[in-house]
C-alpha positions as CSV (number, residue, x, y, z in Angstrom):
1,X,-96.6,124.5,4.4
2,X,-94.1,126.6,3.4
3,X,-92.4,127.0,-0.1
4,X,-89.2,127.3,-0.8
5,X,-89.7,128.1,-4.6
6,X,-92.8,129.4,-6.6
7,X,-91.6,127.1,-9.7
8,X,-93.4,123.4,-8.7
9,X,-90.5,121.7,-10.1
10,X,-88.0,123.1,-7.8
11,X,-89.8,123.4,-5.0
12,X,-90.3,119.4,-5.4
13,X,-87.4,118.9,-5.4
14,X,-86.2,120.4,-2.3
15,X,-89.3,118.2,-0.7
16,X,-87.9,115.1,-2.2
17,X,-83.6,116.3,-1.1
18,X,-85.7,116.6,2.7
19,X,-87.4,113.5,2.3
20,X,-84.2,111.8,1.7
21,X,-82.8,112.9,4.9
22,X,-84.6,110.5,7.1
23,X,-83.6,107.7,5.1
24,X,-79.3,108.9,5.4
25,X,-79.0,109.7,1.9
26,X,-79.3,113.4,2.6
27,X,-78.4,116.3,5.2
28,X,-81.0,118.6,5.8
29,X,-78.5,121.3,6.3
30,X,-76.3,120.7,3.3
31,X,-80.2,120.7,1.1
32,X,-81.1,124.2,2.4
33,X,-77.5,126.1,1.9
34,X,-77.8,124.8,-1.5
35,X,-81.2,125.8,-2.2
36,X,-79.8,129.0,-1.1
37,X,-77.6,129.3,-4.0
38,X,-80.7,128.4,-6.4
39,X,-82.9,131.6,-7.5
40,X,-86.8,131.3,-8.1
41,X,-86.7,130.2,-11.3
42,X,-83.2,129.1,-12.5
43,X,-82.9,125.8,-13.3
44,X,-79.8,126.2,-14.9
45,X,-78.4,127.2,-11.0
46,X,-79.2,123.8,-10.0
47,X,-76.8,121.5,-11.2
48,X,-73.9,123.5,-10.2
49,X,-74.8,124.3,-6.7
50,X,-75.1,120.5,-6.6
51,X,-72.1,119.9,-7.8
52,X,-70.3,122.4,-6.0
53,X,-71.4,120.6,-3.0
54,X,-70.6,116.9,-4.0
55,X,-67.1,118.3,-5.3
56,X,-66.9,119.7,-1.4
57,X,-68.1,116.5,0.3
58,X,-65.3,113.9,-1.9
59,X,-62.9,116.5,-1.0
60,X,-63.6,116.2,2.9
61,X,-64.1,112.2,2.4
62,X,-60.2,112.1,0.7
63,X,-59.4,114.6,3.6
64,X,-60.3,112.2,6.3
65,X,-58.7,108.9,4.1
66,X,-55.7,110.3,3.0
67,X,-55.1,111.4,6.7
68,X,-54.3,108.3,8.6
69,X,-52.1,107.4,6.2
70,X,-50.2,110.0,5.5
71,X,-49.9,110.1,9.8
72,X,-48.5,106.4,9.5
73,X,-46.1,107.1,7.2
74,X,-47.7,105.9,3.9
């Protein structure tokens, strides 16, 4: 199987993100481009590539609800 980190921790923690895909809570694509902003071995990386990508998903979300709205005059 291939790794996506050398450090156990991380790399479990990509399996688990993928894992959650097939039950909806997760998108296999969104997990691997933010892997991609993780380096082998920096933890600290994680949290804010996770974030950035939460921050980018409520801003779509309040995108697509505001929008309707906003169309109907409210």
């Amino acid at each position: 199987m291939r790794r996506f980190y050398d450090d156990e921790g991380m790399n479990f923690a990509v399996l688990m993100g993928l894992g959650f895909v097939y039950h909806g809570i997760a998108d296999a694509g969104e997990t691997l481009a933010t892997i991609e902003r993780v380096p082998e071995g920096d933890r600290d990386a994680c949290e804010p590539a996770a974030q950035a990508l939460r921050d980018e998903r409520v801003f779509d979300w309040l995108e697509e609800t505001l929008e309707p709205a906003q169309s109907a005059g409210g």
